[in-house]
Residue, then its C-alpha position, 0 to 999 in steps of 0.5 A: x682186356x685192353x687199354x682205356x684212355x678217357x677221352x675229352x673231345x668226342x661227344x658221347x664217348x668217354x673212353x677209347x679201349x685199345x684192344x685185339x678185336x671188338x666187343x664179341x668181335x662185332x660190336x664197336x660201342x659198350x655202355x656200363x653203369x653200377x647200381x645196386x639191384x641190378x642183377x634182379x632185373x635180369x630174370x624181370x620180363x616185366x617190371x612188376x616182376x622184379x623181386x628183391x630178396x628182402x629177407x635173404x640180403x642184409x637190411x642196409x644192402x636191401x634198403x639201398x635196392x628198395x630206394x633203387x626200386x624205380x630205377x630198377x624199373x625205368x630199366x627193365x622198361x628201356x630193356x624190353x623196348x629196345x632189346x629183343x631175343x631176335x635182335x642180334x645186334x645188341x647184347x648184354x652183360x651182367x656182373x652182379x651190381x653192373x650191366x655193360x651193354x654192346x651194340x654198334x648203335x652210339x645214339x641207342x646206347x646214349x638213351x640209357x643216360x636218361x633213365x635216372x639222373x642218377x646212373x652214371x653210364x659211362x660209354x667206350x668205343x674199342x680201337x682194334x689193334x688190326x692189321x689191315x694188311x702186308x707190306x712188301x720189301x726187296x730186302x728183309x725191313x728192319x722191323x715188323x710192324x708200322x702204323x700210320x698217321x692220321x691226316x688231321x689237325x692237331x693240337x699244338x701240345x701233341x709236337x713236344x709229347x710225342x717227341x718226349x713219348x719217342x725219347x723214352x719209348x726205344x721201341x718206336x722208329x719214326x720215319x724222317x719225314x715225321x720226325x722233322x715234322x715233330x721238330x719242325x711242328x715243337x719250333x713253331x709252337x715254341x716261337x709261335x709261328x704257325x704260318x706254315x699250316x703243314x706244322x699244325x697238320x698231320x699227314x698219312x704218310x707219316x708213319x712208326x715202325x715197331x717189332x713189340x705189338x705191346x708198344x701199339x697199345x701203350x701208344x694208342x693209350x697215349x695218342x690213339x686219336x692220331x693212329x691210322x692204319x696199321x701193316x705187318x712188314x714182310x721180305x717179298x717171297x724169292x721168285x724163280 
């Protein structure tokens, strides 16, 4: 299990999860929603098949399924219309009252939202934590790992966060250009002075370097939309 962090700005998504690898390593997108009845539906190939235990649950526990029977329904029904044995790129899961299902299809997972107004489907997209390669130094580099910015725009608040995110965070090196972008970016927000757009613009040359794999996903938690591409620092092999 990863890291989540609610996410505000991107349509469809309400969650970024910061994690090793995708969902069953293949899948970017997982929708989850509760509600009681649920894992009856699972062996439902039609909706006339769901059978509810009335005798066997308690009468409170079978009252609230009962009022939840045409939901139940609605489901089984967004279920055979869209998954499939022989479609492999969908899956489902099931853990007694919730259901979280993965796919890499964001606009198929949102259809769930209009089954009921009442289920509250919450979405999440996995940020995996990999390499996407090596980088090679003459001399041994000081730390292991570095991770990139994105270049993108950014909010005037990120400056004094990630300053204070640095301050308490030992393990985090920033490279000078970024750190006196960080700077110079606080100054201007304080003074409000943005003529210069490279304060309000992040670049991909900047960049973290860290030895603890750890400290990635606690910095993804907090500025995961900002992190960009990620390599082990390695010694160059000796040649003869």
């Amino acid at each position: 299990m990863g890291l989540l962090r609610s996410v505000k700005d991107v349509p469809g998504i309400d969650y970024y999860e910061y994690r090793d690898w995708d969902y069953y390593s293949k899948f970017a997108y997982r929708a989850r929603f509760t509600l009681e009845g649920i894992r009856y539906t699972y062996y439902a190939k039609t909706p006339d098949d769901i059978k509810i235990p009335v005798k066997t649950i308690p009468k409170v526990k079978s009252d609230r399924i009962i009022g939840n029977q045409d939901i139940l329904r609605k489901y089984v029904v967004w279920r055979n219309t869209n998954i499939t044995k022989t479609n492999k790129d969908i899956r489902v899961r099931m853990e007694h009252n919730t259901v979280a299902i993965f796919s890499n299809n964001l606009e198929l997972l949102q259809t769930l939202r209009d089954i009921d107004p009442i289920v509250s489907v919450d979405i999440t997209k996995s940020e995996p934590n990999q390499f996407v390669g090596v980088k090679s130094f003459v001399r041994q580099p000081k730390h292991k790992f570095r991770v990139y910015l994105k270049s993108k725009r950014v909010d005037l608040t990120f400056y004094a966060s990630m300053l204070e995110l640095l301050k308490k965070t030992k393990g985090l090196h920033p490279s000078g250009a970024m750190r006196d972008w960080l700077k110079s970016g606080h100054q201007s927000s304080i003074s409000r002075t943005y003529q210069q757009w490279r304060y309000i613009y992040s670049s991909s040359n900047y960049y973290l370097d860290y030895d603890d794999e750890s400290l990635l996903s606690y910095l993804g938690l907090m500025h995961g939309e900002m992190l960009g591409k990620r390599y082990k620092l390695e010694k160059r092999p000796d040649t003869v």
